[in-house]
N, C-alpha and C positions, 0 to 999 in steps of 0.2 A: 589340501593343506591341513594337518594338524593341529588342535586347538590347546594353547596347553589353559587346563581351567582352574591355572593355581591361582592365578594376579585374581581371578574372579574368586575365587573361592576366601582369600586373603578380604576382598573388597568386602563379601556378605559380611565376613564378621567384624570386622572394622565393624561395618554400620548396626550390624545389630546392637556392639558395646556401646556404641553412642546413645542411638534409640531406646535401649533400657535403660542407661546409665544417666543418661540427664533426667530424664522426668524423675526419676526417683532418686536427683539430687535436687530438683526443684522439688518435691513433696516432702521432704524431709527438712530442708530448711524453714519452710512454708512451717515445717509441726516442730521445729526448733531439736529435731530428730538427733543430735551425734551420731549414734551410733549408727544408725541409715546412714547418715553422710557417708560412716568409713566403708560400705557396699556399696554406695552408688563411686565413691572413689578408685573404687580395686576394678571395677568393672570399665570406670575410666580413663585409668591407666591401664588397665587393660588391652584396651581400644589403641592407644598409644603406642604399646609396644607390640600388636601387629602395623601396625604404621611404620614403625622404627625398623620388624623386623621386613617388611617390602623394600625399604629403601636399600637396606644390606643386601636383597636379594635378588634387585632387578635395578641397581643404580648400574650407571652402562659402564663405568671404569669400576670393577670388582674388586681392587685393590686399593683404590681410593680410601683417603681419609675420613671422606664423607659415610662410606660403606661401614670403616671398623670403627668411625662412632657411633653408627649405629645399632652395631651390634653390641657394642658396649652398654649407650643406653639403653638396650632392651633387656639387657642382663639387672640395667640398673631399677626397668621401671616391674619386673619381676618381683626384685626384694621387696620395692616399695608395697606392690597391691600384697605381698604376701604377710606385712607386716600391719598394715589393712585390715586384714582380714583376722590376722593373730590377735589385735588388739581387740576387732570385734566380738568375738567369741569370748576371750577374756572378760571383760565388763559385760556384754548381754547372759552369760550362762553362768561365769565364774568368779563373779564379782570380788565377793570377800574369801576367795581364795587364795590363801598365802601362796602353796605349789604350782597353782594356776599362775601368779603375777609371777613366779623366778621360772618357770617353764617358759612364760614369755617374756622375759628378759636374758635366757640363755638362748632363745631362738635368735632373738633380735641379736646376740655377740657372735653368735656361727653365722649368721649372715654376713654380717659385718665383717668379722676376720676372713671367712671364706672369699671374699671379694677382695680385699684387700693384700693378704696372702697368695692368693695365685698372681694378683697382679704385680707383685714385688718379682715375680719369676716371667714373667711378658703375657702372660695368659689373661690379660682385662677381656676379653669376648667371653672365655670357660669356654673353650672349645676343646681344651687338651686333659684325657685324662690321667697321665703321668703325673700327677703330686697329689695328698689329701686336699689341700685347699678346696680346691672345686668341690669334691667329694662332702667336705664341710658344710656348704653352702647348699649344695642339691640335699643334703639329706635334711635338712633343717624346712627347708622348704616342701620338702614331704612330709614332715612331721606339721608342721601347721597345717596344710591342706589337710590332712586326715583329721588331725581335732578340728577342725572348721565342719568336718562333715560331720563328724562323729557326735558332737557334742547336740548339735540341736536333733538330730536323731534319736538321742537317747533321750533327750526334751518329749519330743513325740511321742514316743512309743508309753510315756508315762501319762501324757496327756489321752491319748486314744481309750485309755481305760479310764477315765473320766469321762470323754465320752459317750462313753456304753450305759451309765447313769443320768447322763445329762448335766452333766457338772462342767463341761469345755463345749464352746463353740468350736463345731470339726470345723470352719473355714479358719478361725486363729489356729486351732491345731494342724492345720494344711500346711501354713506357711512355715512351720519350724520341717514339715515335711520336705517341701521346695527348697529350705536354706539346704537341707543336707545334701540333696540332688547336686546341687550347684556347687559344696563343698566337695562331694565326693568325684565331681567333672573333673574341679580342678585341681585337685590330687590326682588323676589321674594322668591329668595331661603333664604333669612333675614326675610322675614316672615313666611316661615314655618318654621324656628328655635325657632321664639318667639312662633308661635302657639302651638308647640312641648311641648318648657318649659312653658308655661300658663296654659296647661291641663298637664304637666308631663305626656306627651308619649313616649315612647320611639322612642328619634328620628330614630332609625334605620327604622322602617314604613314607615318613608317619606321620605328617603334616594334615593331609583328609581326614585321619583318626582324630588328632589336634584340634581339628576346627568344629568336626563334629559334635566333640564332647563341650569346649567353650559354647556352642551353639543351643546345646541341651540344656547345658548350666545357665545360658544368660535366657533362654524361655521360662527356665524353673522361678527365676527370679522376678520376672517380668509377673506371670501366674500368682506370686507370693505379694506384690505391691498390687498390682491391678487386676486383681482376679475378677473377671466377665461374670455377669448376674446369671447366663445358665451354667457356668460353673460353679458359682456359690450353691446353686437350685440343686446340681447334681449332688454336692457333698454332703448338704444337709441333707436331702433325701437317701439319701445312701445311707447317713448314722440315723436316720430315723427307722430304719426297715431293720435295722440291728435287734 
């Protein structure tokens, strides 16, 4: 008999998002943190919406109510970590940026209407890609994921040459490494959604890719809050031999 190892595959990461995403919303309140809060939250809504999307995909009446709210809410708990995440990046890299605050606040309106919009046409899941709506929506949300990764990436690469003098700690400078790891996961895993619904595949096929890369982003993250003493040992030794 057959094993199919998706229900398992779905379960790892459910529990990974939990696992990184509580302790580093307990650590963050603990340091009165915001801006952690709104990471340890995208990660736990995260968590949430593989929950929401297992129920849609393995509730035993497939056309049930129960099914297309669930697929709803996981469209819904999408926007939310991505908006999360938009905010994050906004205030931790771009604070007193005027372009930065209206770049996220026209994110935050294409999501919004993008959700809204297809669902005035019946499409509340976004499953259908016959109207912009959905299109509005996906693409808004790749646009935050890329600045989510981008931004503290280019943090890094600024600090690494402060480094080379000894002017940064490479373990602080790690962690703007990790965030962009994590940011650039999950941009990625927003374009193999859009790729999915463009050709109408079925997203289940690129699901193992899906989980992979959430999987790689929530250890980057996990590395960036609770970085192990011989990995602290490794980084500094490594900008020491520079």
């Amino acid at each position: 008999m057959t094993v199919d190892p998706e229900p398992y595959l779905n379960a790892l990461v459910i529990a990974a998002s939990f696992a990184v995403g509580l302790p580093i919303l307990r650590k963050s309140r603990a340091a009165r943190d915001r801006l952690a809060m709104l990471l340890a939250a995208a990660l736990l809504i995260d968590g949430l919406e593989w929950v929401l999307w297992s129920f849609y995909l393995y509730w035993p009446e497939s056309e049930s109510w129960i099914s297309d709210a669930s697929a709803v809410a996981c469209r819904v708990g999408i926007d939310a970590a991505v908006v999360c995440l938009g905010l994050f990046t906004w205030k931790t890299f771009h604070r007193e940026d005027r372009l930065a605050a209206i770049a996220f606040w026209l994110a935050l309106g294409a999501l919004l209407s993008g959700f809204l919009g297809s669902g005035v046409l019946g499409d509340w899941r976004g499953f259908r890609a016959d109207h912009p709506w959905i299109w509005l929506e996906v693409i808004a949300q790749i646009s935050v994921a890329a600045w989510v990764g981008a931004a503290p990436a280019l943090y890094y690469r600024r600090l690494r040459k402060r480094i080379a003098i000894g002017l940064a700690d490479p373990v602080v400078a790690n962690k703007f490494a990790l965030w962009a790891i994590y940011g650039a996961s999950y941009c990625a895993v927003q374009i193999l959604f859009a790729v999915a619904l463009a050709w109408q595949q079925d997203y289940l096929t690129l699901d193992p890719i899906s989980i992979a890369l959430t999987l790689a982003g929530t250890g980057a993250l996990w590395l960036a809050f609770f970085p192990p003493g011989p990995y602290q040992a490794w980084l500094r030794g490594g900008a020491a031999q520079r």
